[in-house]
Each structure stands twice: as C-alpha cells, then as structure tokens.
N, C-alpha and C positions, 0 to 999 in steps of 0.2 A: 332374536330369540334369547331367552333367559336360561338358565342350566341352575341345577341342583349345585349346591357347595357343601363343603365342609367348616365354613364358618372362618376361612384365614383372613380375610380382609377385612375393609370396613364397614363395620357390624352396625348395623339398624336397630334393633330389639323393638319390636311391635309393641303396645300397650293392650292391656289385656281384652281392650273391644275397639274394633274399628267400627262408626257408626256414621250415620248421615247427619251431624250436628257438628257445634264448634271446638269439641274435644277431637273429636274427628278427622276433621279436615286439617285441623293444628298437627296433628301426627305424622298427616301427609305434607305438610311444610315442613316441621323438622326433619325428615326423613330427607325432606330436599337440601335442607340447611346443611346441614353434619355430609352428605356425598358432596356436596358441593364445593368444598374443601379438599375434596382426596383429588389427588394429580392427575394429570394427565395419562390415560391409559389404567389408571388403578380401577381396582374392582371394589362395589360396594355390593354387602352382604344385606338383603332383607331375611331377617330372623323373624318368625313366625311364631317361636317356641312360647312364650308368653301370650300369644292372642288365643283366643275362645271364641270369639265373636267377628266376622267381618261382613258388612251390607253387602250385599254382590252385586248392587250400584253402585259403588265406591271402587268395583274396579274401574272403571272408566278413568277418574281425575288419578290410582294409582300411578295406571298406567302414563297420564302427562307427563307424572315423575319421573319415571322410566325412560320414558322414549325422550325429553331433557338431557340424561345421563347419559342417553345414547349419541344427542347432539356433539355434547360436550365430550364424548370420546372416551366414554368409561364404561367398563361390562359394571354388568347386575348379574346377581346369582341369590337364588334362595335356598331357604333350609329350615327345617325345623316345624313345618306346617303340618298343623291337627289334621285328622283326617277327615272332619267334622268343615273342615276349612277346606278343604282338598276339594272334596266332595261337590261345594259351590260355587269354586272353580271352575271344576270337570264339567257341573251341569250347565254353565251359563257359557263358557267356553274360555275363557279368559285362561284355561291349562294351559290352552294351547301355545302360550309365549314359554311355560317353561318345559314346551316339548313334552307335553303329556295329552294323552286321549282322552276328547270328549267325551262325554258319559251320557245317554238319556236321564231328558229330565220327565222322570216318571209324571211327578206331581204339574207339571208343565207351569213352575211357579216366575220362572227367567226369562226374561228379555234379555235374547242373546248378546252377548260383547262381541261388537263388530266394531272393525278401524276403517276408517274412510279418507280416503284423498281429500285436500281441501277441493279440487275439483269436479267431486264425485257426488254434485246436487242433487241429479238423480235418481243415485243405487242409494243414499242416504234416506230422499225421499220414500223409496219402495221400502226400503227399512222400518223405518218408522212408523209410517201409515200402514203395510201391512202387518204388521208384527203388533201395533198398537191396536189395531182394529182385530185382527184375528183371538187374539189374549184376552181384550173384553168382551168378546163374543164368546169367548170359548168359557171363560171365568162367569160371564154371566153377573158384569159389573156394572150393566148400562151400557148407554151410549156417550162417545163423544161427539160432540159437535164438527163440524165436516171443517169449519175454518179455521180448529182448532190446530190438527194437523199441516194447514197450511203455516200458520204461527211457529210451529216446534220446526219446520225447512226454516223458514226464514232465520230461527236461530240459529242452527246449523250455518247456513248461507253467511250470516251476520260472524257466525267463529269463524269461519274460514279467512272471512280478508282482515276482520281485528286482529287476526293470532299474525300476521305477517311471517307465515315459518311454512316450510314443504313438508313437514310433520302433519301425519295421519291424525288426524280427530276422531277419539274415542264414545262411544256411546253406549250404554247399558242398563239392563230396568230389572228391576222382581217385586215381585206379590207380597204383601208379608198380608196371610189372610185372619191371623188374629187380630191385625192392629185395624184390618181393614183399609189398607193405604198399598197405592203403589208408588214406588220410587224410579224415575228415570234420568238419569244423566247424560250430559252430553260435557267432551271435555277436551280442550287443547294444552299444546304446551307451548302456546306464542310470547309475546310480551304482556299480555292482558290490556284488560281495560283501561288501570289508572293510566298507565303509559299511553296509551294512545288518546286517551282524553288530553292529558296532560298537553299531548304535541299539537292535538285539535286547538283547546285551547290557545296554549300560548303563557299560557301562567302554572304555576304551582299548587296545585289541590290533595287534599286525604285523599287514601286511597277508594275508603268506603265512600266518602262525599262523589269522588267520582266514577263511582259505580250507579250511585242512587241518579246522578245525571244522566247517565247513560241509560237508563232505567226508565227515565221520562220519555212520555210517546212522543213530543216533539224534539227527542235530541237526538244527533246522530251524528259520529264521526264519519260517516261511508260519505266518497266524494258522491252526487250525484250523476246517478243516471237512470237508462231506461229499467236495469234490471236492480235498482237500489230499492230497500225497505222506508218506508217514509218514516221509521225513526226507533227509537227505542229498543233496538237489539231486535226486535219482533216477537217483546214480550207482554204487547199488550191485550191482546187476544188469552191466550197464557194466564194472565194476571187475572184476569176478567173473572177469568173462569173458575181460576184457584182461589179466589173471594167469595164468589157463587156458592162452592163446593166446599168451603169450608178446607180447603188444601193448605199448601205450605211451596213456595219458590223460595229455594236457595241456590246466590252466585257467588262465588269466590271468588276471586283475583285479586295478585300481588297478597297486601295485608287484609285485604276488607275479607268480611264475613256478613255477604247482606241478607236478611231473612225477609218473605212477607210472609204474614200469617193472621185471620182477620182481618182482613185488608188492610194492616197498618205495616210499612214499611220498619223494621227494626236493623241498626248497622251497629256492628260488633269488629275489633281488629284481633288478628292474628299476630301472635309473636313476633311468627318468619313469614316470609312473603313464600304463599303457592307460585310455583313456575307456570302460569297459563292461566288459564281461566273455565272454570266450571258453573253450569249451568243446573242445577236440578230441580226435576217437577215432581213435588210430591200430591197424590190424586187419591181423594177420600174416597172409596169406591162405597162408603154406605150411602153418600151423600148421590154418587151420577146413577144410583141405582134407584133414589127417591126421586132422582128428575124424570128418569123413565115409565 
C-alpha cells in the first residue's frame, strides 16, 4: 500500500498531463529513473501537484513503477493530487493502493484496476472477457469478436512468464466517449522484452527492434509446449483487428515505444528504460459500432 506524504523525500513532480502516448509513457520511465537511485529503504514521493490530466489506463504501467520500487525495497508515498485526479482514481479503483475509498463510477466510464498473480489465467480471463463484454454491451459500442478475447488472455498468459518476476500484473481500461476510443492496458514490472529477446537470441539488439520481433506471429521466446502461444506475444488476433477498426496498439518495454496505427508498425525510443513491460489496446468504438 501507498500512503499520503508531506512531500520529504524524493520528489517525482508529475508533468502537467499524464497520457497514453510517448510523452507519457517517458514520464513514467523518468519517474523510474530518478527512484531508482534513492537507497535502500528510502521513500520516493509522487507529487501530483502539477498534473491536470491523467488516462486512468495509465494506471496500470504507474503501478509497474510502483510495485518495482516495492521489489527494490523502497516505500512510495503521494501527495498533492487534484481532486479532478483523485476522483479517477476513486472510480476505477486504483485509490485503493493509496488506502482510499472506491467511489461509484456513476457514468460506468472505467475498466476497473485489478492486480493479478502471474498465475491467475483464469480470474484474469473472467476479468477481461467480462468486464470487456459487459462495457460494450452496456456502452452500446458493438461487438467484439469472441477470439478476440481469447488474444488479450494469451497476452496476459504471454506477460506472465516474459516478465520472470512474482509481481502482480496490472490491468486497466476507460471510455473516453468524446474521442470515441477505448483504452486498455495490461502491465508488468519483469525484465521486458528486449531482455528476454536479447537472451532468446543470443546476440545484441535495439530495444524497439526487439519488440517489433517479438511482435511477429512467428516469433517467440516461450519454450515450447502444450500450453505455449504459437508466437508473437498473442498479438496477432489483437493487431488484426486494431487495423480492421481503425484502432491503435501500444507496447513499451525497456527504451522501445512501439506504436501500430493504420496498420503500419511505427518504433520510437525512450530516454529511460520502463521497468516491465506494457501492452495497450486502444479500440475505435465508432468504427466496432459500424461493423455491427
């Protein structure tokens, strides 16, 4: 659990919009950079006082942060959060790390923030498949595709044994119905991709390069067996559809920032390397509403 501070230690300062892009996500890698240097046992402060804006899918890959710091043997404390910010928190649940009460979410706009064991394929699968299905049904967004869901477990499934860590894997979605888009995330704090491509391999690779590898439907670092994905994290199902629909897949790990959009693969680096790896689906709901 997180707890409220008074701001003694070392200070984070948010920038003034936390979003699902690559200002974004860089935020949440400096965040990890700068704690990542405080000692043993020391407390790092996230200050909030500067933000206006934060995706409440983006708590998900926060929380990697977090629960890293928590690996590594350091409290987190917060402070200074709008109440504009509080609020999105409260309704998606993600309060509840800094010991604060859920709130209804009146507008039913969140995809709750739930933490999952890497062995918890199935409370994960119930997660996502109901809560995915219920929100588009409820929202009146269309339908998804039935194999689609089987795709988003298998990414799940696929974080679990990449991330090599006893670290809960975070998950989190919301509506944004002006833009017409949902956003869902799924996020560890393992060693990532590059890193475990790298070991796959056997040689030295970018980080985005091997992401975009991993990315491919025939590649895959999982040793084979019966219950192994035949390849590409289990995002080709996913990809498919996010091209279909006019969507948006973003993964981060280590430095890479890999986007698809239009069905063209785009790779951007990070500063600082993300601790883990983040997966996010973003879903054009005007477009699964045209397929319907």
């Amino acid at each position: 659990m997180l707890k409220t501070s008074i701001l003694t230690g070392m200070r984070y300062l948010f920038p003034w919009e936390v979003c699902t892009d690559l200002r974004g996500f860089s935020a949440l890698a400096e965040l990890y950079a700068i704690g990542k240097s405080e000692k043993l046992g020391g407390e790092i402060i996230l200050d909030f006082s500067r933000c206006h804006w934060f995706d409440a899918n983006m708590c998900a890959p926060l929380y990697s942060v977090i629960a890293r710091f928590f690996l590594e043997m350091k409290s987190v404390s917060v402070g200074g959060i709008r109440d504009d910010i509080m609020t999105v928190f409260q309704k998606n649940g993600f309060a509840e790390i800094i010991r604060l009460q859920r709130v209804p979410d009146v507008n039913g706009t969140t995809i709750p923030f739930v933490r999952f064991r890497p062995t918890e394929t199935r409370g994960f699968a119930e997660y996502s498949t109901g809560k995915f299905k219920e929100f588009f049904v409820r929202k009146r967004c269309g339908n998804l595709p039935e194999n689609f869901f089987e795709s988003v477990n298998e990414i799940f499934q696929n974080s679990s044994v990449h991330a090599k860590t006893n670290a809960s894997v975070a998950s989190c979605g919301q509506f944004f119905p002006r833009d017409g888009r949902v956003d869902f995330a799924i996020s560890d704090c393992g060693i990532g991709i590059p890193e475990n491509v790298r070991l796959f391999l056997n040689t030295e690779i970018d980080d985005s390069d091997a992401v975009v590898w991993a990315m491919s439907e025939s590649n895959t670092t999982r040793v084979s067996d019966s219950h192994a994905a035949p390849g590409g994290l289990g995002l080709k199902i996913v990809r498919d559809f996010i091209d279909a629909t006019y969507g948006k897949l973003i993964i981060v790990s280590g430095k890479a920032f890999v986007r698809r959009v239009n069905g063209k693969t785009k790779s951007e680096s990070l500063e600082n390397p993300f601790p883990g790896t983040c997966v996010n689906i973003e879903i054009n709901t005007l477009a699964t509403t045209v397929l319907t």
